[in-house]
N, C-alpha and C positions, 0 to 999 in steps of 0.2 A: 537529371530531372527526377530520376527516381528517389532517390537520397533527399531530397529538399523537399518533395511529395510528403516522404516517410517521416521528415522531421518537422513538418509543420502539423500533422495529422497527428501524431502520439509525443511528440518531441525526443524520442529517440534520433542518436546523431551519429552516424558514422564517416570517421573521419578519411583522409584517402587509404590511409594503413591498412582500414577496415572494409572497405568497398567490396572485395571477395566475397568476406563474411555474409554482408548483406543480401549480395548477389544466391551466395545456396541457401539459404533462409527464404527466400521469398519462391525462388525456381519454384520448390515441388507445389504452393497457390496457382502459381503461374498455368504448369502444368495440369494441373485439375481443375483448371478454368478451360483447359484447351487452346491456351493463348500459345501463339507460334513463337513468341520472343516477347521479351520482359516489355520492350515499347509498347505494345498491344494488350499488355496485362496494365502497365502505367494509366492508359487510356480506360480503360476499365474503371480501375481505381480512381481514375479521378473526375470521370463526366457521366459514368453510367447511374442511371438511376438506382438499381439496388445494389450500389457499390458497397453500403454497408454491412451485406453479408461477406464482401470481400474483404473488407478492413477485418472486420472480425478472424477471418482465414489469417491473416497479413501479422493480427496481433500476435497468434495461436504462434506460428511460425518466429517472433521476435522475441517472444518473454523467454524472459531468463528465470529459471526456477530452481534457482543457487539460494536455498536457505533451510533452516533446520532450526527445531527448538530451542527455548533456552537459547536465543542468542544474543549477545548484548546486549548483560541482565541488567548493567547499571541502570538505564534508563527504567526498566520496568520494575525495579525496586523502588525506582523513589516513585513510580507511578504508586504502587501500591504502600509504600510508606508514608511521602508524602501529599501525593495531589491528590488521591482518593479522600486520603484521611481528612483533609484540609475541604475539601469540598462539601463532605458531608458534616462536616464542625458551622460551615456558613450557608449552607442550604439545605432543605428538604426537597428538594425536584431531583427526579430522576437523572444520572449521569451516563453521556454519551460518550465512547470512546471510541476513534475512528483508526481502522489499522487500513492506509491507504498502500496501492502496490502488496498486495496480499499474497499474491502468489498461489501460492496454492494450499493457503491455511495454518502455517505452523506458527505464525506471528501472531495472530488474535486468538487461536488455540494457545499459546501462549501466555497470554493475558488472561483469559478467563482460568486457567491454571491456577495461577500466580494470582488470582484474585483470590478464587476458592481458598487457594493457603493461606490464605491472611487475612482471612474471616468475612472478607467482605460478597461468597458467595448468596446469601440473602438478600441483599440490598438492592437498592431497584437500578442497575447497570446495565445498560445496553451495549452491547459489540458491535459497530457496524464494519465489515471488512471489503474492499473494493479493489481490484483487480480489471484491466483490460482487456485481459484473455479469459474467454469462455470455458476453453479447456484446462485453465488452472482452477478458474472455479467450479466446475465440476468435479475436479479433484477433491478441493477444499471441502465440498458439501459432501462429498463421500466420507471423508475425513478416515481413511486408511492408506497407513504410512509404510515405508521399508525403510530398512536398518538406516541408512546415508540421515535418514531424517532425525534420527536418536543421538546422534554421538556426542550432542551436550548437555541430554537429558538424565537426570538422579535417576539410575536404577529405581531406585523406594517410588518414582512418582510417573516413572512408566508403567510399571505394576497397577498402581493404584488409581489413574485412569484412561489407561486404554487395555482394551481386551481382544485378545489373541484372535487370527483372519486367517481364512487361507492363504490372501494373499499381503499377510504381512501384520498390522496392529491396528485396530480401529480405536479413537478416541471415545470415549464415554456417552450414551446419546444427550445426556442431561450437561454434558458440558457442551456438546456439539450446539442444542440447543441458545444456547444464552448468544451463540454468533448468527447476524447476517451478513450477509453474502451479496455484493452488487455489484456488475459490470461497470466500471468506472473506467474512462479516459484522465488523464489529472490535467491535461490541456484543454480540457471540455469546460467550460465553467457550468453548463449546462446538468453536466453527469455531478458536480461538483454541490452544488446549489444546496440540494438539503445534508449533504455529508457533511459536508466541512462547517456545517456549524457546531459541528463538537466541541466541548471546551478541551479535549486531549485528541488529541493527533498527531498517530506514529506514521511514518513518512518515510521508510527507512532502506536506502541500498539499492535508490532506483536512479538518484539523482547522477551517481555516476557514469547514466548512460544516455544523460541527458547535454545537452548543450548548454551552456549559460543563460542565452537569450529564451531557451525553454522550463528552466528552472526559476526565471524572472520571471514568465508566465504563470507558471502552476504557485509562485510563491502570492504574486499577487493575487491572484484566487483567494486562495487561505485567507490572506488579508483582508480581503474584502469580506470575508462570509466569515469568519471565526471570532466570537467575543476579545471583545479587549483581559487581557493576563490569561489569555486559552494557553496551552503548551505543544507547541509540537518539537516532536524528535525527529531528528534525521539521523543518516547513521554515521559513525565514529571517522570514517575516511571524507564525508561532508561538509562543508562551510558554505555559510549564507553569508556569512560575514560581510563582503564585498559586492553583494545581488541583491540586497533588500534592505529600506531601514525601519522597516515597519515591526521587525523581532527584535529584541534584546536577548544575548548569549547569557544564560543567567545558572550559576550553580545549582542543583537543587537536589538533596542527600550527596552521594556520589556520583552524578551523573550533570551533566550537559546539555542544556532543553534550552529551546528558544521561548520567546514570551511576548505575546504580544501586544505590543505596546499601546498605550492611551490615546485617543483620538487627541493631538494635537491644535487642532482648527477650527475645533467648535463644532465641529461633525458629531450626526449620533453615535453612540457607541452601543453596541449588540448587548 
């Protein structure tokens, strides 16, 4: 009950291998609800009225916070080579780029880096970055890192924007600036609604802990709310391929970006 609760709520899936895992993850919410046994915390979570401050407990306890700069720069090269450059060649309006499953900040930290170096710090670009867990994005809006977070980062451009912490490295505040920050579900179409209409949307290294029937969900979201030729990334160990046909797998520099495709039906198109 618990398991199928968990995966219809954030679409996180554990399989019977996994059932353990899940089991000490959630125990120490359990526990500091005072529930005598996970049935009674279950019951919580799923009829009480401010079960939402529970869920929030529940996400804190599930995120996985496996990531680090500079990661799987292909994609964010040809962001900043090609889609940036390309967007602002056929528009004037403002560009939104969404780093969805954020974690705790080193992916849209990331982008706005890799923006700065490519000349397009000026330009009118918004970062929006969204996450489930409260506790990773309070991390992220801290934006002070320890070493595990650096090991893919150019010496020259840890130096040169983030500056020395007691407890570790903080990002630049004028970089930190150019990100926001929102508690997002990707199963919510609700929390979803104004994010995902970004024309870019990074998506990346959450789906693997997702189920299919839950990655059909959060894909059709996107679908639904993101312009036709929008891009979004998923990450390198991912495929839509066989869950969706509303993206095209399309080359773009040296990287791998879905595309999403033209309204077929005579439907509006965003």
């Amino acid at each position: 009950m618990m398991r199928d609760l968990i995966h219809e709520r954030t679409g996180i899936f554990f399989d019977a291998a996994r059932l353990d895992t899940m089991l000490e993850k959630i125990e120490g919410p359990a526990i500091a609800r005072n529930c005598s046994s996970l049935l009674d915390y279950y019951y919580v979570l799923k009829y009480e009225s401010n079960g939402h401050g529970e869920w929030d407990r529940v996400m804190d306890a599930l995120s996985v916070q496996e990531t680090y700069f500079w990661r799987e720069m292909s994609q964010v090269e040809a962001l900043v080579k090609v889609l940036v450059p390309n967007w602002f060649k056929s528009s004037s309006r403002p560009l939104r780029i969404l780093s969805a499953a954020c974690a705790s900040g080193e992916e849209p930290y990331t982008l706005a880096i890799a923006l700065e170096e490519a000349g397009f710090g000026s330009h009118p670009i918004r970062i929006l970055a969204g996450d489930a867990s409260s506790a990773a994005l309070a991390r992220a809006r801290q934006g002070i890192y320890r070493e595990r977070s650096f090991r893919n980062l150019p010496v020259g451009l840890r130096e040169k924007y983030f500056e020395p912490h007691p407890h570790g490295s903080r990002i630049r505040s004028d970089i930190a600036r150019r990100v926001e920050f929102h508690q997002v579900n990707l199963v919510s179409r609700g929390d979803l609604n104004e994010l995902a209409t970004a024309p870019i949307v990074f998506c990346r290294n959450v789906f693997i802990y997702f189920s299919p029937d839950a990655i059909r969900r959060t894909i059709s979201i996107f679908a639904d709310l993101m312009p036709a030729k929008a891009s979004l990334c998923v990450g390198a160990s991912e495929s839509l391929l066989k869950l969706t046909q509303d993206f095209d797998l399309q080359e773009i520099g040296d990287a791998f970006v879905y595309v999403r495709r033209e309204a077929s039906n005579g439907g509006a198109v965003k």
